[in-house]
mmCIF file of the N, C-alpha and C atoms, coordinates in Angstrom:
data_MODEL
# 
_entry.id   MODEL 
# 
loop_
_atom_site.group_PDB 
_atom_site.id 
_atom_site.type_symbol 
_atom_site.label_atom_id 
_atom_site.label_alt_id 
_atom_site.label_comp_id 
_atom_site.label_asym_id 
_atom_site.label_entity_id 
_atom_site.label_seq_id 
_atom_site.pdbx_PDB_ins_code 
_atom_site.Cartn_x 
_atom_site.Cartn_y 
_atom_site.Cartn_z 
_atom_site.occupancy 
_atom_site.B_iso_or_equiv 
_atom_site.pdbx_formal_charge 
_atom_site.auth_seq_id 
_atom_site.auth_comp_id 
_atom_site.auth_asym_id 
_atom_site.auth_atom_id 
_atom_site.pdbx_PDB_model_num 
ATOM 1   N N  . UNK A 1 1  ? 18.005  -89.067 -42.505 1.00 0.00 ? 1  UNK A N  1 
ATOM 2   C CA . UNK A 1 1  ? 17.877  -88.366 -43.799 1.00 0.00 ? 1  UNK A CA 1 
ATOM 3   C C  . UNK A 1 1  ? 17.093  -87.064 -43.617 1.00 0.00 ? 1  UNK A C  1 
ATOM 4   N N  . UNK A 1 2  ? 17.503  -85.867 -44.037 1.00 0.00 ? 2  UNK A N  1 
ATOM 5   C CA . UNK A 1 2  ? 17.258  -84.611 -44.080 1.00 0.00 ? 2  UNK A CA 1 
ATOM 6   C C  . UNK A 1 2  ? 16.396  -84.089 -45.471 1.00 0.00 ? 2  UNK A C  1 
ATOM 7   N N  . UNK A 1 3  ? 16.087  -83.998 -45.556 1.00 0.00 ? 3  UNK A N  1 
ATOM 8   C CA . UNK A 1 3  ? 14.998  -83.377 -46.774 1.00 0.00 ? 3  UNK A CA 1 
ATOM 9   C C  . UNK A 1 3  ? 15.237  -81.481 -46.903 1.00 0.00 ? 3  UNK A C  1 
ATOM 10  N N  . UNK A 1 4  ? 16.274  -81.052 -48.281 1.00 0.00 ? 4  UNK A N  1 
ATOM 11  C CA . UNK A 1 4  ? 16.311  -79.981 -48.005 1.00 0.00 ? 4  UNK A CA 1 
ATOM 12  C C  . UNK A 1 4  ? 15.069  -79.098 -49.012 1.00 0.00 ? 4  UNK A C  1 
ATOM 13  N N  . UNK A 1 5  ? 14.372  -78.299 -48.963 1.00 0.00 ? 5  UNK A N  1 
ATOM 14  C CA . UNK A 1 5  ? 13.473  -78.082 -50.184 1.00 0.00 ? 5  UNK A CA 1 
ATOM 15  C C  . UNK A 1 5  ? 14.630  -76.441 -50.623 1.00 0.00 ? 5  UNK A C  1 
ATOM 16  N N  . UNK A 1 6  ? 15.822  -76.451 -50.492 1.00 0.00 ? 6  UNK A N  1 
ATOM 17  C CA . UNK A 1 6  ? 16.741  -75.185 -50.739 1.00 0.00 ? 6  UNK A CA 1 
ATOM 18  C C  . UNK A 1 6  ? 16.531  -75.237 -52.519 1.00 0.00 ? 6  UNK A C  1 
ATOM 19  N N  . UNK A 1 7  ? 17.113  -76.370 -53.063 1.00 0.00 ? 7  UNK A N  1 
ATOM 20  C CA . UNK A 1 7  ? 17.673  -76.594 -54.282 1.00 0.00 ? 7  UNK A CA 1 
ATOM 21  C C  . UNK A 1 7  ? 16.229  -76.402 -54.690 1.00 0.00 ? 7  UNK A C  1 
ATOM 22  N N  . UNK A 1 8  ? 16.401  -75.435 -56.214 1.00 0.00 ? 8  UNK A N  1 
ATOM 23  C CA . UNK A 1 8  ? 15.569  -75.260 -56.971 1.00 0.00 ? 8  UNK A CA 1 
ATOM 24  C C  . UNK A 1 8  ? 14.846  -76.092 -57.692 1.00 0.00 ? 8  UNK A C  1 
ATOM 25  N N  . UNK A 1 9  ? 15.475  -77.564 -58.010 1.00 0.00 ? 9  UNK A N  1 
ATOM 26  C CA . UNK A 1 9  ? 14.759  -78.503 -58.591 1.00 0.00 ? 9  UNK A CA 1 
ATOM 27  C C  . UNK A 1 9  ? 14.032  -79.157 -58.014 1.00 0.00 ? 9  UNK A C  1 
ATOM 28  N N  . UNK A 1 10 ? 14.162  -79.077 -56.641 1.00 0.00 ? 10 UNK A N  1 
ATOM 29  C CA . UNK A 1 10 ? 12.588  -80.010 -56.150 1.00 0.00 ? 10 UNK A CA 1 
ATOM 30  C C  . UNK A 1 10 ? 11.575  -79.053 -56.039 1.00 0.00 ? 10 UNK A C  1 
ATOM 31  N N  . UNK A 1 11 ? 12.098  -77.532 -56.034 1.00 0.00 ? 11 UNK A N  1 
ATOM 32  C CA . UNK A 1 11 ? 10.975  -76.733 -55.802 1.00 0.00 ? 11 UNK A CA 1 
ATOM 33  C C  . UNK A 1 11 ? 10.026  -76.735 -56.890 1.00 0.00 ? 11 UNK A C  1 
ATOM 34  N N  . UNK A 1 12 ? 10.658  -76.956 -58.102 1.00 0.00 ? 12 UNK A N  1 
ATOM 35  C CA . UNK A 1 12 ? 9.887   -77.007 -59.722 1.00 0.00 ? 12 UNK A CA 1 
ATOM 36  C C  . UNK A 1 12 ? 8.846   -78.159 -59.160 1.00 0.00 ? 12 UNK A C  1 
ATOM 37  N N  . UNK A 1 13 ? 9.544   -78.976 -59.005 1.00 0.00 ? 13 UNK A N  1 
ATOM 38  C CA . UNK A 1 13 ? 8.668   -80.285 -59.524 1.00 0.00 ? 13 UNK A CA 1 
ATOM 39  C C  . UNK A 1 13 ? 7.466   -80.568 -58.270 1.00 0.00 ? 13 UNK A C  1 
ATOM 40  N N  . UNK A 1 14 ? 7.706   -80.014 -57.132 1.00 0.00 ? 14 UNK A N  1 
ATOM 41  C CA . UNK A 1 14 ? 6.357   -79.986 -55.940 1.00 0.00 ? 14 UNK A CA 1 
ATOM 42  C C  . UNK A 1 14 ? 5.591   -78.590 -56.887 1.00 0.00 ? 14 UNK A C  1 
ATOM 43  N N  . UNK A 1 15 ? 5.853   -77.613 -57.475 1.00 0.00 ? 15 UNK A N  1 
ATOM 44  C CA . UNK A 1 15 ? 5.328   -76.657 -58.143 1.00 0.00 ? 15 UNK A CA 1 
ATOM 45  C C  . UNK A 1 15 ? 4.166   -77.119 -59.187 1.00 0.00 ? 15 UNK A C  1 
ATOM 46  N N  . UNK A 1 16 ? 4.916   -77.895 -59.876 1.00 0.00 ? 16 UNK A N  1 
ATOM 47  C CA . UNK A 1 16 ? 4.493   -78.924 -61.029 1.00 0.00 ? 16 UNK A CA 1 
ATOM 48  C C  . UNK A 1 16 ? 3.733   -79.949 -61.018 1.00 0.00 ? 16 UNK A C  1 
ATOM 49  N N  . UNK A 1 17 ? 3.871   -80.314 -59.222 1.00 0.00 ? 17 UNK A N  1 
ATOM 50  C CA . UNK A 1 17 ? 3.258   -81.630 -58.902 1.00 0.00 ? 17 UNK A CA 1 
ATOM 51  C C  . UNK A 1 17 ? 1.730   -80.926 -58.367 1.00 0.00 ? 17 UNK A C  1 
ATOM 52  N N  . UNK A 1 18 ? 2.170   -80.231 -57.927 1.00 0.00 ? 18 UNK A N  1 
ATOM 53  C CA . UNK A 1 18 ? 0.449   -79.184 -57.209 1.00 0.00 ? 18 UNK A CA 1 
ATOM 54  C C  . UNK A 1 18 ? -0.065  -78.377 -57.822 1.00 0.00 ? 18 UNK A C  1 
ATOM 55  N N  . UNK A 1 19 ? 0.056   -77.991 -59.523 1.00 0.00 ? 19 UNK A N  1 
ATOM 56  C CA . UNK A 1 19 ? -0.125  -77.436 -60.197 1.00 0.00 ? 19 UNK A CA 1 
ATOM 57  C C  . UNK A 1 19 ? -1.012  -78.810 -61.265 1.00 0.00 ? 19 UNK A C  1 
ATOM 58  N N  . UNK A 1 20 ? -0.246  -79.647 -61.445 1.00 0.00 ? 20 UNK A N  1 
ATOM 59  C CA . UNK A 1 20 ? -1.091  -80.970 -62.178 1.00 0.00 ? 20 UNK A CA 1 
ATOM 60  C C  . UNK A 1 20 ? -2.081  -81.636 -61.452 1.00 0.00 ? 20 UNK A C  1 
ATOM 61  N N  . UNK A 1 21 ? -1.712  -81.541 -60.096 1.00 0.00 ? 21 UNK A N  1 
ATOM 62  C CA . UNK A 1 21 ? -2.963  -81.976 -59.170 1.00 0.00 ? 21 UNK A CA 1 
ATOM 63  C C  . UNK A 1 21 ? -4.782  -80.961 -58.863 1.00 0.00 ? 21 UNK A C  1 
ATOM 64  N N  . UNK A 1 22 ? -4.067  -79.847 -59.240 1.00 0.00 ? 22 UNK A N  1 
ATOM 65  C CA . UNK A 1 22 ? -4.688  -78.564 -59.330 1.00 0.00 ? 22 UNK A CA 1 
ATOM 66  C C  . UNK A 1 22 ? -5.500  -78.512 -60.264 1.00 0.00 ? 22 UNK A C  1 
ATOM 67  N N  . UNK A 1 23 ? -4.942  -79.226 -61.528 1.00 0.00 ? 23 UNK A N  1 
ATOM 68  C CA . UNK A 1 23 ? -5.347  -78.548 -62.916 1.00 0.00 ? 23 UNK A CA 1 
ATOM 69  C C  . UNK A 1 23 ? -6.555  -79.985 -63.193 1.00 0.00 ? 23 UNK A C  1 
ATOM 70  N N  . UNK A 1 24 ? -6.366  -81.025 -62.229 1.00 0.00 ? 24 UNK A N  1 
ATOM 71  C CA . UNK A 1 24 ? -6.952  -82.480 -62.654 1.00 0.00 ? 24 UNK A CA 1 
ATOM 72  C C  . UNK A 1 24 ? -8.201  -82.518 -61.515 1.00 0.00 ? 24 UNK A C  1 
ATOM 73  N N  . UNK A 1 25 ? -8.471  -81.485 -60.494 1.00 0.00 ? 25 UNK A N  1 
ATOM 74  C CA . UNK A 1 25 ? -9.346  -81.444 -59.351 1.00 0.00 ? 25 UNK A CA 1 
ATOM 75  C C  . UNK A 1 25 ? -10.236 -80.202 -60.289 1.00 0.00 ? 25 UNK A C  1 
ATOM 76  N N  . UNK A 1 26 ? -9.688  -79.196 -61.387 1.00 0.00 ? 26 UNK A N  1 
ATOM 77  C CA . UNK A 1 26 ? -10.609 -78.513 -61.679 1.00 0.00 ? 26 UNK A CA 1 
ATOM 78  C C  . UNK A 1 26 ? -11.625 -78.988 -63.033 1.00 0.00 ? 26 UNK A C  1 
ATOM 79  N N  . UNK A 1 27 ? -10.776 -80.625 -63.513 1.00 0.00 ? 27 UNK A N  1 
ATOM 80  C CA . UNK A 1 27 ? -10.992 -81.064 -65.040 1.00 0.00 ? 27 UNK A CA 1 
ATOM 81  C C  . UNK A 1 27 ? -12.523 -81.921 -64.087 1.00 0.00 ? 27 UNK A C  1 
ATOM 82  N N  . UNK A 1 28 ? -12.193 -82.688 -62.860 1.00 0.00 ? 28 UNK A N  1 
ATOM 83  C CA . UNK A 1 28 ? -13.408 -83.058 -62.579 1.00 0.00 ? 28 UNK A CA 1 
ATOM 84  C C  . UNK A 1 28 ? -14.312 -82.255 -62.213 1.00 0.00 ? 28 UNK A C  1 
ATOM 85  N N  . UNK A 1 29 ? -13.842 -81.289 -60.759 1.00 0.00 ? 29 UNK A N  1 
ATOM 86  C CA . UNK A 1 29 ? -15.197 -80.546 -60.594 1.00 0.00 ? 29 UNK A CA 1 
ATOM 87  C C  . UNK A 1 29 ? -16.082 -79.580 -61.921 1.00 0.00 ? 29 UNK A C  1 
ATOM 88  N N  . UNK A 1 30 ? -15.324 -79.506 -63.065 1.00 0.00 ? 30 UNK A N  1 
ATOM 89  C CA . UNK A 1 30 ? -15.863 -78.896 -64.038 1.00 0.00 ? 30 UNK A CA 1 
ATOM 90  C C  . UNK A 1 30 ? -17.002 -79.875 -64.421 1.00 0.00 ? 30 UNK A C  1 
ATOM 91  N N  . UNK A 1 31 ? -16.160 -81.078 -64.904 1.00 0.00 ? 31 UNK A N  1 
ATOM 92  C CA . UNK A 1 31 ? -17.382 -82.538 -65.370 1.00 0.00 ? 31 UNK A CA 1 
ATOM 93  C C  . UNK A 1 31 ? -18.805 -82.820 -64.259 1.00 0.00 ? 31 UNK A C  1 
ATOM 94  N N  . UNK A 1 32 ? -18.253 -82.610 -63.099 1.00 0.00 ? 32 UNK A N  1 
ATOM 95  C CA . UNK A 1 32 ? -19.453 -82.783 -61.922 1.00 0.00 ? 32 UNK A CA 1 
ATOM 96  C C  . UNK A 1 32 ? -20.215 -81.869 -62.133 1.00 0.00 ? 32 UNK A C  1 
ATOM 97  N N  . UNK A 1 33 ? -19.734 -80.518 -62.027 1.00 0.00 ? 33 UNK A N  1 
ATOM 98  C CA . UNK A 1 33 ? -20.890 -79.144 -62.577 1.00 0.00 ? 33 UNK A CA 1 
ATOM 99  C C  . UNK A 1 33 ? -21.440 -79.123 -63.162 1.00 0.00 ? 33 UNK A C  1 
ATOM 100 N N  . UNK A 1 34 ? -21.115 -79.771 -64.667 1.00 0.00 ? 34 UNK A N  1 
ATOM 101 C CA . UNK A 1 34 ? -21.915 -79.957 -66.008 1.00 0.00 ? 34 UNK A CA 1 
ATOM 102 C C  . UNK A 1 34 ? -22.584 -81.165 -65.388 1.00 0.00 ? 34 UNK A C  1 
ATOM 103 N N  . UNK A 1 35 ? -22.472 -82.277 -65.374 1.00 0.00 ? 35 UNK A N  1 
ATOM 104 C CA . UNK A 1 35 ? -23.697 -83.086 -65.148 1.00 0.00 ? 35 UNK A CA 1 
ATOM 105 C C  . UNK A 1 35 ? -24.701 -82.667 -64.237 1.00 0.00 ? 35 UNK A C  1 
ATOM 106 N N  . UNK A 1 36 ? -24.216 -82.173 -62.661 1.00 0.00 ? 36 UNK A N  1 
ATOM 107 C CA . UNK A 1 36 ? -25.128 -81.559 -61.854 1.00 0.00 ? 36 UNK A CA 1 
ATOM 108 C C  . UNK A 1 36 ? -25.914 -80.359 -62.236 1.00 0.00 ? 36 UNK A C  1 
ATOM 109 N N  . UNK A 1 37 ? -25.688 -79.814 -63.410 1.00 0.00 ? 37 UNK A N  1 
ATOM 110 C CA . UNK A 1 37 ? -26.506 -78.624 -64.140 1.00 0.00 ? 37 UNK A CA 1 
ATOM 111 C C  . UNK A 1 37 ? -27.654 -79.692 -64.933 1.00 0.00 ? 37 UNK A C  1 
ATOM 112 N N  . UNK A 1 38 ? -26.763 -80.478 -65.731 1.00 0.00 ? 38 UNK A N  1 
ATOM 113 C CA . UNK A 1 38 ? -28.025 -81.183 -66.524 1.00 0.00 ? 38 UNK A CA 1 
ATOM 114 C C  . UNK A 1 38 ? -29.288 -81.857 -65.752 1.00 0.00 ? 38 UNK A C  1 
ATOM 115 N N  . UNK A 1 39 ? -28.762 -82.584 -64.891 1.00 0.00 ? 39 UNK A N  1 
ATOM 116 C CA . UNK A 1 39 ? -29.413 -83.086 -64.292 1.00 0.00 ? 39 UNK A CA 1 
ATOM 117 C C  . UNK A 1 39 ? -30.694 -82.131 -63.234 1.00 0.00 ? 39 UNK A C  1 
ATOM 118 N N  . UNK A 1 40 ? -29.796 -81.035 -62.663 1.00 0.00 ? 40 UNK A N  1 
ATOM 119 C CA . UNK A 1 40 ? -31.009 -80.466 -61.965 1.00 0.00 ? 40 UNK A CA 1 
ATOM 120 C C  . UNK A 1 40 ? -32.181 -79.443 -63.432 1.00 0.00 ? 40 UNK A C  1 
ATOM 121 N N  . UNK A 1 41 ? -31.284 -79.284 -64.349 1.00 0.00 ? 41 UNK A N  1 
ATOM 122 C CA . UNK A 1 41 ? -32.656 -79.254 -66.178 1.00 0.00 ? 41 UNK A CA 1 
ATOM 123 C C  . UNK A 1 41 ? -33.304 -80.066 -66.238 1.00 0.00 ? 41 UNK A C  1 
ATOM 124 N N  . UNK A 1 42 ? -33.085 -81.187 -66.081 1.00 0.00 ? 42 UNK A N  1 
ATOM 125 C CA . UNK A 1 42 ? -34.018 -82.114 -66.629 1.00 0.00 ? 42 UNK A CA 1 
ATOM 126 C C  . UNK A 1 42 ? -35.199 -82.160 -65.297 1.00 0.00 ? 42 UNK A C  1 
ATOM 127 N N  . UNK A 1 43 ? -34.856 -81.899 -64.192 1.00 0.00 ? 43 UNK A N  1 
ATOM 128 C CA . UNK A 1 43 ? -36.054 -82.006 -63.295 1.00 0.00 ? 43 UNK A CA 1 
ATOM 129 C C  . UNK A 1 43 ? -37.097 -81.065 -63.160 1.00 0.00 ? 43 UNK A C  1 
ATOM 130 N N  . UNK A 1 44 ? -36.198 -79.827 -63.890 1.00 0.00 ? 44 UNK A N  1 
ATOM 131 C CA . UNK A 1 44 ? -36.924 -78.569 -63.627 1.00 0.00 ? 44 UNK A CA 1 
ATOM 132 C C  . UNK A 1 44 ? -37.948 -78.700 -65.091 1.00 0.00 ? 44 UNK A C  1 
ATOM 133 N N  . UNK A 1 45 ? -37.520 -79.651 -66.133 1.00 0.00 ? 45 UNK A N  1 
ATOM 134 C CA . UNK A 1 45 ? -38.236 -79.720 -66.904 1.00 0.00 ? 45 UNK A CA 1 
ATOM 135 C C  . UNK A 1 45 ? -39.513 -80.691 -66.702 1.00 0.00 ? 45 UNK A C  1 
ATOM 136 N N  . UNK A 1 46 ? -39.135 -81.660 -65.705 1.00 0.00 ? 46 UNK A N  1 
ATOM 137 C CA . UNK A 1 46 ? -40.297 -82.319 -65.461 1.00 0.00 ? 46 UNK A CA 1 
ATOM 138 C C  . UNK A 1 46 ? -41.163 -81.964 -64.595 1.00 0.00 ? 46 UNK A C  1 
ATOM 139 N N  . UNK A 1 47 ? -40.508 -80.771 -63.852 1.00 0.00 ? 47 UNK A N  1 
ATOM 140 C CA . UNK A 1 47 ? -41.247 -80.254 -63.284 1.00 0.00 ? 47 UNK A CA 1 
ATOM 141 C C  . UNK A 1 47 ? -42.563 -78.937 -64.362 1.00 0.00 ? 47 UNK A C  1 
ATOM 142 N N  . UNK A 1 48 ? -41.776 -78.829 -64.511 1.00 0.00 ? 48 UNK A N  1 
ATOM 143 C CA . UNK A 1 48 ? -42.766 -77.846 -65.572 1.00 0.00 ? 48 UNK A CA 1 
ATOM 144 C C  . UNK A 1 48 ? -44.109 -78.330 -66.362 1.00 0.00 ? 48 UNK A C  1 
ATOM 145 N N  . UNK A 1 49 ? -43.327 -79.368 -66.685 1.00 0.00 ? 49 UNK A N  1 
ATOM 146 C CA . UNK A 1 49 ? -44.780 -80.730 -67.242 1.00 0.00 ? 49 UNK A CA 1 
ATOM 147 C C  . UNK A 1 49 ? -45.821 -80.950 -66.507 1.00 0.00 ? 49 UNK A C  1 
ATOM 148 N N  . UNK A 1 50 ? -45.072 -81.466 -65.390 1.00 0.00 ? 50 UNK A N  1 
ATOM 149 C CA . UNK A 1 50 ? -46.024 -81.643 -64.172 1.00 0.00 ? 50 UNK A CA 1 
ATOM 150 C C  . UNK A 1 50 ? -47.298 -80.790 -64.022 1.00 0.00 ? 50 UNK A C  1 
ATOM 151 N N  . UNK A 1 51 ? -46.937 -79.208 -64.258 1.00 0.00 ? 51 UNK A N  1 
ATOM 152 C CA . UNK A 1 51 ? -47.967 -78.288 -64.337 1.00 0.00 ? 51 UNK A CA 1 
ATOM 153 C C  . UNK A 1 51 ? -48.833 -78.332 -65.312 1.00 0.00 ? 51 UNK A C  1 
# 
């Protein structure tokens, strides 16, 4: 079996497929950023106390 990627319809859908994979790697690292922001606030706030 030969796998041609010529025909336009598989090209959509690997397009589509790495584009949804794309769009779901930036929905987490966004969520990780926001917690890793809060989290390094809240230390910097206890740090501040500390003083």
């Amino acid at each position: 079996m030969e796998t041609t990627i010529s025909s336009p319809g598989t090209v959509v859908i690997i397009i589509q497929t790495l584009t949804f994979i794309l769009y779901i790697a930036i929905l987490i690292g966004g969520i990780y950023l926001v917690r890793s922001i809060k989290s390094i606030k809240k230390r910097l706030d206890v740090l501040e106390k500390e003083k």
